[in-house]
C-alpha positions as CSV (number, residue, x, y, z in Angstrom):
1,X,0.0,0.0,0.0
2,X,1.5,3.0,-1.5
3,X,0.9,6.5,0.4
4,X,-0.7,5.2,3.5
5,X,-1.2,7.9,5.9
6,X,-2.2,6.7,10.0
7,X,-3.3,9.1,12.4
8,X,-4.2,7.6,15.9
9,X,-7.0,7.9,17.8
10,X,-7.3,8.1,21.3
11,X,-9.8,5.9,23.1
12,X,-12.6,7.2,24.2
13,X,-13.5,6.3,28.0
14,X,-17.2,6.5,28.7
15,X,-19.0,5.8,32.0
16,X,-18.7,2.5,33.7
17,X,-21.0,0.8,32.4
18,X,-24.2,0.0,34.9
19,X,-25.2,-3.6,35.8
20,X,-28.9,-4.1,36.7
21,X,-30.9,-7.2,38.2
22,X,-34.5,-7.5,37.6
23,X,-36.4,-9.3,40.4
24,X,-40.1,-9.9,40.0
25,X,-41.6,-9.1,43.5
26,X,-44.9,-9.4,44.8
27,X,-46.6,-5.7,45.2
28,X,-48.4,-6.9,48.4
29,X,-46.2,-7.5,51.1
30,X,-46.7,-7.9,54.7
31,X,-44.8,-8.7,58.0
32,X,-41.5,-8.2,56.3
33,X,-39.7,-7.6,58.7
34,X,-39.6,-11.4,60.2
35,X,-37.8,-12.6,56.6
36,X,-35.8,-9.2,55.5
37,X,-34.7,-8.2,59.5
38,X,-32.4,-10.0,61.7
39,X,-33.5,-11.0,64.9
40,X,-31.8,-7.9,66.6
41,X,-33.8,-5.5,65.0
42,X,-36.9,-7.5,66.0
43,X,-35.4,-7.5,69.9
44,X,-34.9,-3.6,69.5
45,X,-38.4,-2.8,68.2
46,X,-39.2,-4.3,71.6
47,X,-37.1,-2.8,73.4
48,X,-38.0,0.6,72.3
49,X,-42.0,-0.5,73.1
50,X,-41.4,-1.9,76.5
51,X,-39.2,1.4,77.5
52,X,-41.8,3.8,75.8
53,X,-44.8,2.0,77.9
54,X,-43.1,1.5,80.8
55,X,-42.4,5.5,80.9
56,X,-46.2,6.2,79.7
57,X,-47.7,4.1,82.2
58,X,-45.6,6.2,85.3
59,X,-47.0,9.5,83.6
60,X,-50.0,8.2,83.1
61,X,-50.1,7.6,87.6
62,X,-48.4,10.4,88.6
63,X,-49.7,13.8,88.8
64,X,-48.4,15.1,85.2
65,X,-49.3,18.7,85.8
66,X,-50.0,20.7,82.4
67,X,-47.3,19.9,80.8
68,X,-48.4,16.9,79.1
69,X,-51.0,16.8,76.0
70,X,-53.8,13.6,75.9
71,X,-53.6,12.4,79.2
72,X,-56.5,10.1,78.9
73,X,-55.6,8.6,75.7
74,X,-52.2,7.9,77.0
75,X,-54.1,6.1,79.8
76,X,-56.3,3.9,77.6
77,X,-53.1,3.8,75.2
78,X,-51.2,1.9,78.5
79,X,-54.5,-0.2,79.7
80,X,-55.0,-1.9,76.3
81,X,-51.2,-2.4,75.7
82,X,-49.7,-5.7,77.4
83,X,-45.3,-5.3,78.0
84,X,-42.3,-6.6,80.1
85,X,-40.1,-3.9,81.3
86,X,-36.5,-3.8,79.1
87,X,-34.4,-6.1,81.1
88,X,-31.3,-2.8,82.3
89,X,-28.4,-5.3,80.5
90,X,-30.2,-5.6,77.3
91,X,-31.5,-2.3,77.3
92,X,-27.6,-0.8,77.6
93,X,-26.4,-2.8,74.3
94,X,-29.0,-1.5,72.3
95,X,-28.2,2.6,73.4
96,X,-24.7,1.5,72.7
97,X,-25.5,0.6,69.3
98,X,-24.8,3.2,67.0
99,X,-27.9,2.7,65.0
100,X,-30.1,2.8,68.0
101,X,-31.3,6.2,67.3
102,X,-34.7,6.3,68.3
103,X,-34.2,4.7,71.5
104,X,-31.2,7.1,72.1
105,X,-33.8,10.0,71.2
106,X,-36.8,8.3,73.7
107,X,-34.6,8.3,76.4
108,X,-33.9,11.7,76.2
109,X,-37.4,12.6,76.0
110,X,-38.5,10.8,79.0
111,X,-35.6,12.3,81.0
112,X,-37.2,15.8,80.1
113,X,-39.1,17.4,83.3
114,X,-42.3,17.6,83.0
115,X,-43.5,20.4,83.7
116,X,-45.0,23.8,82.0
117,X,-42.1,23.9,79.3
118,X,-42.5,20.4,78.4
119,X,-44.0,20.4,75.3
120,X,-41.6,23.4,74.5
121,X,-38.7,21.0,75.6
122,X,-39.4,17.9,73.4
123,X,-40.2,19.6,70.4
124,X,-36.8,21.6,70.7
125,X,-35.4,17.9,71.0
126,X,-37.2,16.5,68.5
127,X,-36.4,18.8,65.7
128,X,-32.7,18.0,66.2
129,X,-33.4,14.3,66.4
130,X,-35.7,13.8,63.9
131,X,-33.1,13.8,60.8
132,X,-31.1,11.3,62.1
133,X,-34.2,9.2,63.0
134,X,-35.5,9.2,59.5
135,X,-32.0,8.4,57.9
136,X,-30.2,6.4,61.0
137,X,-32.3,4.2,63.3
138,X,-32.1,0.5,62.2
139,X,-36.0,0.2,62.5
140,X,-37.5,3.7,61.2
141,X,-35.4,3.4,58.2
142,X,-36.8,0.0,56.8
143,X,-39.8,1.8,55.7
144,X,-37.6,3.6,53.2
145,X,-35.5,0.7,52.0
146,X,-35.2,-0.6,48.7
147,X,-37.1,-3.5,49.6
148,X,-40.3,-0.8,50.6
149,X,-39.5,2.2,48.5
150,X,-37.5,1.3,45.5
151,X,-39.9,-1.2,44.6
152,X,-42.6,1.1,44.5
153,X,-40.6,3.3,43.0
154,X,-40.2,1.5,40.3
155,X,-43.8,1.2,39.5
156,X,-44.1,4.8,39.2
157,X,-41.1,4.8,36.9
158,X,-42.8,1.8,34.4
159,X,-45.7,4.3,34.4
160,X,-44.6,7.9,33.8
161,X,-42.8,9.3,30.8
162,X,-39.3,7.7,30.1
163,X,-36.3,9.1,31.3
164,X,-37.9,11.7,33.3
165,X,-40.1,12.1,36.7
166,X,-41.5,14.7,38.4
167,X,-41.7,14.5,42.2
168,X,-43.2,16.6,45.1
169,X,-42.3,15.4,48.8
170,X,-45.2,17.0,51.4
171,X,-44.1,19.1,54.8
172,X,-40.4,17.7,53.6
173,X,-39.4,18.6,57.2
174,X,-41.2,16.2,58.5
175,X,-40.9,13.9,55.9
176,X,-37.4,13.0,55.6
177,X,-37.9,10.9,52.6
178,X,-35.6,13.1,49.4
179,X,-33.0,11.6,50.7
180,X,-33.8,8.1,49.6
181,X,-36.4,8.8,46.7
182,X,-33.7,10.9,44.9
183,X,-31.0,7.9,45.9
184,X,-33.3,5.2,44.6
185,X,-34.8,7.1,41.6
186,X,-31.5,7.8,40.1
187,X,-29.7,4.7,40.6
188,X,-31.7,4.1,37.4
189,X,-29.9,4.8,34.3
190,X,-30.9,8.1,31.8
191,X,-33.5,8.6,34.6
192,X,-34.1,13.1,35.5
193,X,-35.6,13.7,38.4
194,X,-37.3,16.9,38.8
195,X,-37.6,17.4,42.8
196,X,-39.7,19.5,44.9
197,X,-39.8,19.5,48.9
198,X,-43.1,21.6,49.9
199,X,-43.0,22.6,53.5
200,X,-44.5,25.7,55.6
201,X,-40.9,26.5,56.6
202,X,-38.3,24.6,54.0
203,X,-35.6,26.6,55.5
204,X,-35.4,25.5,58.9
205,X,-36.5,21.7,58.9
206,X,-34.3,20.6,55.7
207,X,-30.9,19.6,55.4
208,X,-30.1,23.2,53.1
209,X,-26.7,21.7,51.8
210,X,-28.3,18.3,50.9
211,X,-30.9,19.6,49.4
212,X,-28.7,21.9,47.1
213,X,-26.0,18.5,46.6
214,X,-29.2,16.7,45.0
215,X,-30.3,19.6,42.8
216,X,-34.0,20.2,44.9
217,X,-36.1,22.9,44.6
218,X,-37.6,24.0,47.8
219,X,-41.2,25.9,48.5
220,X,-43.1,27.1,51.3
221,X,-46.4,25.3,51.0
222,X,-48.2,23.0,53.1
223,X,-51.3,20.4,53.3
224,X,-52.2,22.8,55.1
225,X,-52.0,25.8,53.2
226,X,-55.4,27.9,52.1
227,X,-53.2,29.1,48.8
228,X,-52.1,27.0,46.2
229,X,-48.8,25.3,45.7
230,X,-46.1,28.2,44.3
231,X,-46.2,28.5,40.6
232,X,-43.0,26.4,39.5
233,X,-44.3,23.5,41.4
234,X,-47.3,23.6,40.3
235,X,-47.1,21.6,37.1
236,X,-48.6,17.9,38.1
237,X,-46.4,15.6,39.3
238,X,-45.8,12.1,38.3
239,X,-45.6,11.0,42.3
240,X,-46.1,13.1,46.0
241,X,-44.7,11.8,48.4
242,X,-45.9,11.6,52.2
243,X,-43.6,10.1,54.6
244,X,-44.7,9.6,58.4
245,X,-47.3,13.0,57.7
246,X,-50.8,12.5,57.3
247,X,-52.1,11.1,60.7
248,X,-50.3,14.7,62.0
249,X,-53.4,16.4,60.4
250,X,-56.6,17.5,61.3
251,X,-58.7,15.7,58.9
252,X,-56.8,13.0,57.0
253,X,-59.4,13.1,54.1
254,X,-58.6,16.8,53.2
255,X,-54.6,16.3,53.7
256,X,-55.3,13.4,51.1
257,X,-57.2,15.8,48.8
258,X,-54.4,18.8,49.1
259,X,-51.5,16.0,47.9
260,X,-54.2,14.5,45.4
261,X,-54.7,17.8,43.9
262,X,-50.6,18.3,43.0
263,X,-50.7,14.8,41.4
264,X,-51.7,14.3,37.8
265,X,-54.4,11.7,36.0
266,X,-52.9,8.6,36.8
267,X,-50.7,9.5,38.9
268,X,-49.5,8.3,42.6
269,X,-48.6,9.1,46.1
270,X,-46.3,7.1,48.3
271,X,-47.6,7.2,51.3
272,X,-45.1,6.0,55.2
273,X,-47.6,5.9,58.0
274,X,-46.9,3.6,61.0
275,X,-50.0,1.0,61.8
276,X,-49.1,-1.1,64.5
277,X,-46.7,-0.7,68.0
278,X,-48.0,2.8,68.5
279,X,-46.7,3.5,71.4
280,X,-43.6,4.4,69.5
281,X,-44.4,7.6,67.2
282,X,-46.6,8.4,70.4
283,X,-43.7,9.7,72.0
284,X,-42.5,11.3,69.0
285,X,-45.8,13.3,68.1
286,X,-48.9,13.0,70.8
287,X,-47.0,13.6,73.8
288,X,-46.8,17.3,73.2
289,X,-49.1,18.0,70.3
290,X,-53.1,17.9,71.5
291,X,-54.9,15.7,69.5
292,X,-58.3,15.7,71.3
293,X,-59.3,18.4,68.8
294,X,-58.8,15.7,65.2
295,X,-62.6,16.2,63.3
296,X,-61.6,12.7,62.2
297,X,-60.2,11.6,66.2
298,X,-63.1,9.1,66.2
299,X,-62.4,7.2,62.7
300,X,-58.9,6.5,63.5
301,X,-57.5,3.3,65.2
302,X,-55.0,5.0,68.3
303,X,-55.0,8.6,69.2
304,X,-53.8,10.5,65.7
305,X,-52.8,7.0,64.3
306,X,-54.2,4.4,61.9
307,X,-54.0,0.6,61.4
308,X,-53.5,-1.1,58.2
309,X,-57.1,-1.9,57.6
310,X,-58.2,1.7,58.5
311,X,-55.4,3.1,56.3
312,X,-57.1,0.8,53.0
313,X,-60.6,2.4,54.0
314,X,-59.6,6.1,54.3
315,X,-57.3,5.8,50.6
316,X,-60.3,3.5,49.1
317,X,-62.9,6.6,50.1
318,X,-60.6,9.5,49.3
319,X,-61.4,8.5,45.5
320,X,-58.1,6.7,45.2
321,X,-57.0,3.3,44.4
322,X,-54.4,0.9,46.0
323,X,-51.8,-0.1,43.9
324,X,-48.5,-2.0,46.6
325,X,-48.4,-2.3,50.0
326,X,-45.3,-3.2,52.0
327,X,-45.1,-3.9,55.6
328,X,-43.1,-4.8,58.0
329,X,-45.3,-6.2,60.6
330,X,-43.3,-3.6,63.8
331,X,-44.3,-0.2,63.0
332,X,-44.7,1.1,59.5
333,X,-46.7,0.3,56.2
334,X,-45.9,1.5,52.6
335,X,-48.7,2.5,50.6
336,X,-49.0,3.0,46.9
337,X,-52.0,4.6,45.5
338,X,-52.9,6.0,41.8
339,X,-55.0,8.5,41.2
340,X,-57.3,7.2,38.5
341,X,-58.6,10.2,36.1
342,X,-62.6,9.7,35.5
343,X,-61.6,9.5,31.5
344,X,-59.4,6.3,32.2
345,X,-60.2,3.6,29.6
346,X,-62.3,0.9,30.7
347,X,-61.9,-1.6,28.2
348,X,-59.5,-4.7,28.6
349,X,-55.8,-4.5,28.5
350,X,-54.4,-6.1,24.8
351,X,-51.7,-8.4,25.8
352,X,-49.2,-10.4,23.0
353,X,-47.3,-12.9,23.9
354,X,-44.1,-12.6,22.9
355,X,-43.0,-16.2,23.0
356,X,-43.1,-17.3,19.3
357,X,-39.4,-17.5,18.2
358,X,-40.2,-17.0,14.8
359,X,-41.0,-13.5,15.7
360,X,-44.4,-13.3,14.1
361,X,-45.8,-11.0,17.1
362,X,-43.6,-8.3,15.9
363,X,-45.5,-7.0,13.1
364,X,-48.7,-6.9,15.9
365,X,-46.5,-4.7,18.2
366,X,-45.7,-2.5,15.2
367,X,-49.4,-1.9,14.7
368,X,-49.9,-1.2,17.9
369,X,-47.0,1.4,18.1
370,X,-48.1,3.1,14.9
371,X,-52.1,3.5,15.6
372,X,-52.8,7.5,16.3
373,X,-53.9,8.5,19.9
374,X,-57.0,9.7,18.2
375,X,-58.5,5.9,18.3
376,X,-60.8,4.8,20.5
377,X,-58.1,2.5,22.2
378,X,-55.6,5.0,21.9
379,X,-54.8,4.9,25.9
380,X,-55.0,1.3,26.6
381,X,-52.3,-0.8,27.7
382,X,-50.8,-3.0,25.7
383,X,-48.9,-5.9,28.0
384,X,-45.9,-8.0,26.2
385,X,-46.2,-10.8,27.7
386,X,-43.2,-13.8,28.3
387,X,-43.0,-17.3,30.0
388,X,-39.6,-17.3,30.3
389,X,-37.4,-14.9,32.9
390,X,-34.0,-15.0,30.2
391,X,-36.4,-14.5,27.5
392,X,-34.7,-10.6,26.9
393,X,-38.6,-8.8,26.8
394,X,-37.7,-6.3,30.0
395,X,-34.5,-5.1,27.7
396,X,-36.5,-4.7,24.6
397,X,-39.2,-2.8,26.9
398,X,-36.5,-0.5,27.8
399,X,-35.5,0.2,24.3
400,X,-39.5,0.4,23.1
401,X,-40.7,2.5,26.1
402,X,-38.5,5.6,24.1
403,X,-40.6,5.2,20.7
404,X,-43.6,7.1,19.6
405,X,-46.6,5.5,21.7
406,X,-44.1,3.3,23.9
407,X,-45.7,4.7,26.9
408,X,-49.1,2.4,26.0
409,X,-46.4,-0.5,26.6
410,X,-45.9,-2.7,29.5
């Protein structure tokens, strides 16, 4: 070869790539913890019940003074509540575990005078402690796992535009969750997330330099509030999220219709409420916040709190519909619910199985990709469907999801 001129080229390094594993897990889950938590964590959440109660019941005897808020359901909270005592040995390993958070936290709050300033006292405790519950404590942050959350998450993410999600967190403060949604959302490839945390103060009850690390916008709005969300949040959101809020509301049917009202057609909330042990998040909410005065006291299970079965009644009459639940049988519950727009379609789902080596289905798909949205079944779902797990349909999903009309695919 005559005249052969070489130039090199340098290699081009791109991102590592990412390695994904797609489990197929059940959307209704419940009493997780006793097969995803060691035994430990089930000897701590009893720990932290026995102490609590123990503490309750000698408030609930002595003379408490005005310091403390729902005397009487504390009583009734302590009569229908059976306990041992936290044996002092055991009760010393778990404050020396660093994960112990909440416990660390309780015994602080019991160790509080009561007196006039006591309500004044706690809360000044609890907005220091709070954070770290959320994020640290070995049983509070199960509700936010991947096992709860992500999974969830992932639902929303199958059923909102590709690549892109727009999320609004409620009374953030309080919530604690952007911490983990963000974290779990984007551990998705080509995923944006567009973040809002809404609270009546975002300033003071957010981490400020995490939430300008994860790119979050930040509003001063409320379920509360009498005005609407601010402008630049207003824009319906693909999921709102309510972590550990709602039973802090007056009426939990008009905090559900606030968040409904920022989510769009066919959207969802994700919704952390606990439902069992409640003499936990008692300490951490009704002992210094009156509750007497709920308009909803008398539909709820516990004081300001909820079981599972009352939780499925309240979202079933709010007008919305129940999509996971996840559990872990010691405090918390994981609900997702959609809200179904009165235009959804009602006629069956077209599935095609997508078994047939010879590849005949394709052309079906085709035709199903290429019909206008004009149709009559413009916005049904069309489900590919495959009897084998290898069978390579969840990568073509990914790849047909980004075509025109790929969102009618699942």
């Amino acid at each position: 070869m005559f005249d052969l001129r070489s130039t090199f080229t340098p290699r081009r390094l791109g991102p590592s790539p990412t390695l994904e594993t797609y489990d197929f897990i059940p959307y209704d889950e419940r009493a997780l913890a006793s097969s995803q938590l060691d035994a430990p964590v089930l000897e701590y959440a009893e720990i932290c019940r026995g102490f609590v109660l123990d503490h309750l019941h000698k408030l609930s005897s002595s003379d408490a003074g005005n310091g403390l808020c729902n005397l009487q359901l504390i009583r009734r909270l302590v009569d229908d509540s059976s306990w041992s005592t936290p044996v002092s040995e055991k009760l010393t390993e778990h404050l020396d575990s660093p994960d112990s958070v909440a416990l660390k936290t309780l015994e602080k709050v019991f160790a509080v005078a009561v007196d006039d300033a006591f309500a004044h006292n706690v809360d000044s405790l609890m907005s220091t402690s709070w954070a770290d519950i959320m994020s640290s404590d070995r049983l509070f942050g199960f509700a936010r796992s991947d096992r709860c959350f992500r999974t969830c998450l992932d639902i929303v993410l199958e059923n909102s535009p590709p690549d892109s999600v727009k999320v609004v967190e409620c009374d953030a403060g309080t919530s604690q969750a952007y911490r983990h949604v963000i974290r779990q959302l984007t551990s998705h490839p080509r995923v944006s997330v567009q973040y809002t945390a809404a609270d009546h103060n975002p300033v003071q009850p957010v981490d400020v330099e995490l939430v300008q690390k994860l790119g979050i916008t930040t509003v001063e709005w409320s379920l509360d509030s009498t005005k609407p969300i601010p402008d630049h949040a207003a824009s319906a959101a693909d999921v709102v999220v309510l972590g550990n809020v709602l039973h802090r509301h007056d009426n939990i049917y008009t905090a559900l219709s606030a968040a409904s009202s920022l989510v769009r057609d066919d959207g969802f909330l994700l919704i952390v409420e606990p439902t069992s042990n409640f003499a936990i998040p008692w300490s951490f909410f009704a002992l210094t916040h009156d509750v007497t005065n709920m308009s909803d006291l008398s539909s709820r299970t516990c004081g300001p709190f909820c079981d599972e079965q009352t939780w499925t009644r309240m979202i079933t009459n709010a007008g919305l519909t129940l999509v996971a639940q996840k559990s872990d049988g010691v405090l918390h519950t994981v609900f997702l619910c959609r809200k179904l727009s009165s235009t959804s379609p009602t006629q069956a789902h077209k599935i095609i199985d997508v078994d047939d080596t010879s590849v005949d289905w394709l052309e079906e798909v085709k035709a199903v990709m290429s019909d206008e949205r004009t149709e009559s079944d413009a916005n049904g779902s069309v489900w590919l469907k495959a009897s084998k797990a290898d069978s390579g349909v969840v990568g073509m999903m990914n790849c047909l999801r980004r075509e025109p009309n790929g969102s009618r695919l699942r």
